[in-house]
matplotlib code that plots the C-alpha trace (Angstrom):
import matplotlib.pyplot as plt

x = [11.3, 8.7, 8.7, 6.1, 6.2, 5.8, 3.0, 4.7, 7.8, 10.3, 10.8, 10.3, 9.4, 9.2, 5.6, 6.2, 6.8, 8.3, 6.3, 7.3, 4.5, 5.5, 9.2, 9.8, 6.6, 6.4, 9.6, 13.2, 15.5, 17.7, 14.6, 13.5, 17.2, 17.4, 13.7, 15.0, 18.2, 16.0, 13.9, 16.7, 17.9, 14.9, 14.8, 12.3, 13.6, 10.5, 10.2, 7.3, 7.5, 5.9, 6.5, 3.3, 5.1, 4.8, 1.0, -1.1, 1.2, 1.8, 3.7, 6.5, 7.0, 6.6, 9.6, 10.8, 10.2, 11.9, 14.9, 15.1, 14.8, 17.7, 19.8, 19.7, 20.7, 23.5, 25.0, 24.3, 25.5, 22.9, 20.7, 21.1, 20.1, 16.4, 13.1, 12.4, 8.7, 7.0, 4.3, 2.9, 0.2, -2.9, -5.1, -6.0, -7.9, -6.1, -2.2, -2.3, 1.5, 2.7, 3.4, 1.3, -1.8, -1.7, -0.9, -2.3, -1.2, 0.0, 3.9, 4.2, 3.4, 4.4, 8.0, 8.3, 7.4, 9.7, 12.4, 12.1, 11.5, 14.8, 16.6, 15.4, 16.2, 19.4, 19.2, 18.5, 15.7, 12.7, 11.9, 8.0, 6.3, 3.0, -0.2, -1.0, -4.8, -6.7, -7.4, -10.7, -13.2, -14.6, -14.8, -11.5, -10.2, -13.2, -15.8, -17.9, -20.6, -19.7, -21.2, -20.5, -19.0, -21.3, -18.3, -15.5, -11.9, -9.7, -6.6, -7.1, -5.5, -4.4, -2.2, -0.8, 0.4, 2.0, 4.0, 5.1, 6.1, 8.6, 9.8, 10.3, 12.2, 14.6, 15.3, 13.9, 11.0, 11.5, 7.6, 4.4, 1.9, -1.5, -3.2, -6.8, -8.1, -11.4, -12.2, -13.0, -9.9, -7.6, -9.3, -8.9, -5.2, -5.1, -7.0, -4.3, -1.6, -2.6, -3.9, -1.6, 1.6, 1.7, 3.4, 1.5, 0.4, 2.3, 0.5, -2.4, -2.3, -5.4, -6.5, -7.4, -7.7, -10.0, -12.1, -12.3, -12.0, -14.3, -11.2, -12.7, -15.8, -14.3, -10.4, -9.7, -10.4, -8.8, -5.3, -5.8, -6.9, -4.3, -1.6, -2.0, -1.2, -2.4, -0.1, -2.1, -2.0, -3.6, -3.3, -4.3, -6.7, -4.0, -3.1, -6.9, -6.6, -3.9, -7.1, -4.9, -8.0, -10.5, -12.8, -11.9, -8.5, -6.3, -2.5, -0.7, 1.5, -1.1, -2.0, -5.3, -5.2, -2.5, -4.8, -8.5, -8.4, -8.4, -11.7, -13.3, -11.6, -13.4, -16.9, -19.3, -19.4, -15.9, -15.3, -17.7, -16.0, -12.0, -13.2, -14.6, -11.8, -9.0, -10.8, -10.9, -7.0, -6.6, -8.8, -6.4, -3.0, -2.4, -1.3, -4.2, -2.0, -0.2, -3.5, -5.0, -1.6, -1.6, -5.1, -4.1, -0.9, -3.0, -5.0, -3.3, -4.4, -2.1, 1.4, 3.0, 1.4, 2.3, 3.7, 4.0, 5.1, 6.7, 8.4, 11.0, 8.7, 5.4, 7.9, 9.2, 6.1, 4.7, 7.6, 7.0, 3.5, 4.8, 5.9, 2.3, -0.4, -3.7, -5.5, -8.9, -10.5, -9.6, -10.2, -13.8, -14.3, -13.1, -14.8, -18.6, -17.3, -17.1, -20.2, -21.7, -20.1, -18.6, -16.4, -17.0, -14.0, -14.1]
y = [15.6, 16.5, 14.3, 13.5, 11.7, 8.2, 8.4, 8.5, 6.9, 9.4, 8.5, 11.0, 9.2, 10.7, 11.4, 9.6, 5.4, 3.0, 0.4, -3.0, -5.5, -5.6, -6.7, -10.2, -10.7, -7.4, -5.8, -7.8, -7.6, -5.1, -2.5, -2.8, -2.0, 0.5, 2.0, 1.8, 4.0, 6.8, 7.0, 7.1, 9.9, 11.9, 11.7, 8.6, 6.7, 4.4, 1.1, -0.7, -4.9, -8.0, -11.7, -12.4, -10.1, -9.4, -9.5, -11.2, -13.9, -17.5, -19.7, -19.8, -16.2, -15.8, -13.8, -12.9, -9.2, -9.5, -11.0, -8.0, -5.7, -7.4, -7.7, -3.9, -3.4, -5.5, -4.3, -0.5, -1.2, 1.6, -0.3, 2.8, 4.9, 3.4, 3.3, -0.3, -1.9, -5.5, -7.4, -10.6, -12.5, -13.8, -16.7, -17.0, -19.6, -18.9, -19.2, -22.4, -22.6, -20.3, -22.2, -25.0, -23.0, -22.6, -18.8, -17.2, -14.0, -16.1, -16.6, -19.4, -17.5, -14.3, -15.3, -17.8, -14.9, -12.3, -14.5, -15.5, -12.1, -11.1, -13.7, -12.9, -8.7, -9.8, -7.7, -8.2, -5.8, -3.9, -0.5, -1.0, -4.8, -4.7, -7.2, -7.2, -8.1, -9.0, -12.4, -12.2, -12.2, -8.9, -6.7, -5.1, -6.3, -4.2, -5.7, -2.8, -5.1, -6.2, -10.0, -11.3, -14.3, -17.1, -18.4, -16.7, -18.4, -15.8, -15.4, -12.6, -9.1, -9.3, -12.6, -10.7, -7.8, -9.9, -11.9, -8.2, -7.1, -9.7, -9.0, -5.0, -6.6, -8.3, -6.0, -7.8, -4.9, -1.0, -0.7, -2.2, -1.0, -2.5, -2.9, -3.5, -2.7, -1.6, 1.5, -1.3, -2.6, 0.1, 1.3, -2.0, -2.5, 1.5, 0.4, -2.9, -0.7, 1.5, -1.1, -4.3, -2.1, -3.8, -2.0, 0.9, 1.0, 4.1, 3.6, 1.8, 0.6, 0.6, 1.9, 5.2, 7.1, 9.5, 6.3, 4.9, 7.5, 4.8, 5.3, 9.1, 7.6, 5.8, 5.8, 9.6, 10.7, 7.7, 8.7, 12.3, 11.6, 8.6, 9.9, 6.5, 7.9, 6.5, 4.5, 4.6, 2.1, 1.9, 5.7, 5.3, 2.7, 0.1, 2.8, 3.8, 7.6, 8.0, 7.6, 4.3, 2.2, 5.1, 4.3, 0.2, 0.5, -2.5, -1.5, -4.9, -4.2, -2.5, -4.2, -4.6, -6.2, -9.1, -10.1, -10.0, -10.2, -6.2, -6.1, -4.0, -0.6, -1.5, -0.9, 1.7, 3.6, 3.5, 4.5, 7.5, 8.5, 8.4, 10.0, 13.1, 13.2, 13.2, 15.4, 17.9, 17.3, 18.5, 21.0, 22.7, 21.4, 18.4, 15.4, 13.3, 10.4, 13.6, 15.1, 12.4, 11.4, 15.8, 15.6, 12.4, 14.8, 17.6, 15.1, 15.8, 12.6, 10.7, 10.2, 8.8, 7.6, 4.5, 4.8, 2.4, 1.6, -0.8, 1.7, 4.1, 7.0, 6.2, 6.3, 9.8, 10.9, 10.0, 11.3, 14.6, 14.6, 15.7, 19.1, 19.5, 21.9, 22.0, 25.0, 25.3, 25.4, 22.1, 20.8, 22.3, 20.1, 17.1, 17.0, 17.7, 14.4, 12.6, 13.4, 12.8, 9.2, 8.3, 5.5, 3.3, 1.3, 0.1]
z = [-1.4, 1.3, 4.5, 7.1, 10.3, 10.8, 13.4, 16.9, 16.2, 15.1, 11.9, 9.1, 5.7, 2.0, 1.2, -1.9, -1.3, -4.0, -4.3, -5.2, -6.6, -10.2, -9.8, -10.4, -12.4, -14.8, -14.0, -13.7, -11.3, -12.8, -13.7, -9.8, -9.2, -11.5, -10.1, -6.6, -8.1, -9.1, -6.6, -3.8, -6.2, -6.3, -2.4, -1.8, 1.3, 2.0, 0.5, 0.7, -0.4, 1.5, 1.2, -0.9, -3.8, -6.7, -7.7, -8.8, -6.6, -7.8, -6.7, -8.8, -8.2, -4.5, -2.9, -5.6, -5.0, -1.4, -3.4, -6.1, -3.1, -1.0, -4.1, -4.3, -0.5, -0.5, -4.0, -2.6, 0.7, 1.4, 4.2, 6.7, 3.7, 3.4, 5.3, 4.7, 5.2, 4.6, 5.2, 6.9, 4.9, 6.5, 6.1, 2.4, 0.7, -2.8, -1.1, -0.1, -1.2, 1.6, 4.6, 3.8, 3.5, 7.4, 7.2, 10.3, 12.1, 15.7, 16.9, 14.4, 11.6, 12.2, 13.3, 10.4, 7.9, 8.9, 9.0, 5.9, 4.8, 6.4, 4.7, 1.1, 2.2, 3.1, 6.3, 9.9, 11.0, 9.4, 10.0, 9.6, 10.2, 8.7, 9.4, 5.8, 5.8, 9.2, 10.2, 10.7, 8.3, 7.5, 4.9, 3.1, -0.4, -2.4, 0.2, 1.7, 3.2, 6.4, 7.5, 10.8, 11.3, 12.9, 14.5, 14.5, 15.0, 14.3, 15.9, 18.3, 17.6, 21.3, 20.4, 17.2, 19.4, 21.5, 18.8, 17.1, 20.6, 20.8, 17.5, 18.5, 22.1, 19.8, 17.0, 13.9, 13.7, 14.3, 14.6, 13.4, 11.2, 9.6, 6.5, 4.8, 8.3, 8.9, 11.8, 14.6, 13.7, 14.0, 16.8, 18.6, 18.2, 19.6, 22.7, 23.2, 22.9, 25.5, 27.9, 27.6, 27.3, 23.7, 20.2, 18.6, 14.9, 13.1, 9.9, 8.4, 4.6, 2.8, -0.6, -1.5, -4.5, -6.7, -7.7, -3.6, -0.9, 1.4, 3.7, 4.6, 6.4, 9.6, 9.1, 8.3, 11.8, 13.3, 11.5, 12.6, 16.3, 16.9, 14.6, 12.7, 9.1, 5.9, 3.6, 0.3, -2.1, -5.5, -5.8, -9.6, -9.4, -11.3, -13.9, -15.0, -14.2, -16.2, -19.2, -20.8, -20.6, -21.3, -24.6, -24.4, -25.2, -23.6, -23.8, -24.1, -21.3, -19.1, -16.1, -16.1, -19.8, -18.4, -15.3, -15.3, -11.6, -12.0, -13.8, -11.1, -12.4, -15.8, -14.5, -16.3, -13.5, -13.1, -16.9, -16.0, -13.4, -14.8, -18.3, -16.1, -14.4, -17.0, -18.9, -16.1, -15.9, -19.3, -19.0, -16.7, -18.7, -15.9, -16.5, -15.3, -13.6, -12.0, -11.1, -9.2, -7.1, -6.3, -4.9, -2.5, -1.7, -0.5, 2.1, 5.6, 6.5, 4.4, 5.4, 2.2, -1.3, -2.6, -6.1, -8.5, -12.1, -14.6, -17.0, -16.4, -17.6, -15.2, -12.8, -13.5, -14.1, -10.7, -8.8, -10.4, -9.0, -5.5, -7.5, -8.4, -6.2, -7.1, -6.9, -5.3, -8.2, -9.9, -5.9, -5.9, -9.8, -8.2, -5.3, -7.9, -9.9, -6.1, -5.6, -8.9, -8.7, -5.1, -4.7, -7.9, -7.4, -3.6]

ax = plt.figure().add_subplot(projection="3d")
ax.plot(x, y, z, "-o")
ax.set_aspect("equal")
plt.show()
């Protein structure tokens, strides 16, 4: 398995990641453990989970994904064996469940959330502490329209920094990363960092995939410039470049037939878009789902791709997709369908 380096903090991490958001809602406990069994075999050693887990999150099923997770570790003993990340939630109007529906990134929060995500991991530190959506408003979560606040009572990123830092002083969190963050963003936790002697970002988590690569017009220079490497998530747009959902068909176990909350891969433009590509995958004997994890692979922007799957086989099949090189000419077809139909899924 190839490795890459966790921004500036020494930490070399597979380029492939496990993700987690279908166990405890799709997947049981024993098919996340055996997942996590195959991927530690293949050579994956980053794990990526967060309290709000699994998706769509209710809840009846909240931490339950953090529980399968810390099941596995303490069964496996293997603690020292994993690169282990989580996530904070953010104020939500939908998750009014989660801490009284008072979720904010300050000290109260913050601290409250990783120690209950310690408790359910059954361990006493994470290697990566993510922010997992800002507190501000602003546009992330398919919102590519930015509207400014007319009053704005976010917590400030400063405060956030200052909570994490304690957290790093006492051991809970290795280093801190963010996610759904926008280019002022990113660049403003960079400019604390540097200034206020506060933790640096190693990664940023947003989307990116064949069907959004909105992450290439502010972010990509960021990573490259700041070494703050993209984690990508939704790497097959929730399964529709693998061409299950092409012509209307609605797999009963796909996920996008269980939860309409998905209905934004279903678009016509979208459709359009995934049917050029897979039939440019076959046209060259690729798997399409294979194709579209190889092109995010060959971005030297990204530091590790988020995979994800419920069945034993997408799983296999996506781990294989770090074995796959595409030559310049398939590159040069995808980039004519990007530009015939850019970023239909935001």
């Amino acid at each position: 398995m190839q490795q890459a380096a966790l921004g500036r903090s020494g930490i070399e991490v597979s380029r492939l990641c496990l993700g987690t958001m279908t166990w405890g809602e799709q997947n049981s406990e024993a098919e996340a453990h055996e997942q996590l069994d195959a991927a530690l075999d293949f050579g994956v050693n980053f794990i990526d989970t967060a309290e709000m887990y699994p998706v769509p999150p209710m809840a009846s099923t909240y931490g339950e994904t953090e529980r399968c997770l810390g099941s596995w570790l303490k069964a496996r003993n293997n603690r020292d064996k994993v690169i282990l990340a989580t996530k904070v939630m953010s104020r939500s109007d939908d998750l009014t469940y989660v801490r009284d529906g008072d979720m904010r990134l300050d000290h109260k929060n913050i601290t409250a959330a990783l120690d209950a995500s310690l408790e359910r991991l059954q361990t006493d530190y994470v290697d990566l502490y993510q922010l997992h959506w800002p507190d501000r408003k602003t546009n992330y979560f398919g919102q590519l329209g930015y509207r400014h606040p007319e009053v704005d009572e976010s917590v400030p990123i400063e405060e956030s920094l200052q909570v994490l830092a304690d957290l790093v002083r006492c051991g809970k969190v290795r280093h801190i990363g963010i996610s759904n963050e926008t280019p002022w963003g990113a660049m403003r936790f960079m400019q604390l960092a540097e200034t206020k002697g506060l933790p640096r970002a190693v990664s940023i988590q947003n989307p990116y995939s064949l069907l959004n690569r909105s992450f290439e017009v502010g972010l990509a220079e960021i990573a490259h410039r700041e070494q703050l490497g993209l984690l990508a998530y939704s790497p097959l747009a929730f399964g529709t470049l693998s061409g299950k959902y092409l012509n209307g068909a609605k797999p009963a176990d796909g996920r996008i037939t269980l939860y309409s909350r998905f209905s934004r891969y279903t678009g016509k433009v979208a459709q359009l878009a995934i049917a050029e590509y897979v039939a440019l995958a076959r046209q060259h004997g690729l798997d399409p789902a294979q194709m579209a994890l190889a092109y995010l692979h060959s971005r030297p922007f990204i530091t590790s791709t988020i995979i994800g799957a419920t069945t034993m086989l997408q799983l296999q099949n996506n781990l294989d997709s770090i074995n796959v090189v595409l030559n310049d000419e398939v590159i040069a077809e995808i980039e004519a369908i990007h530009q015939r139909y850019p970023n239909p899924c935001p």
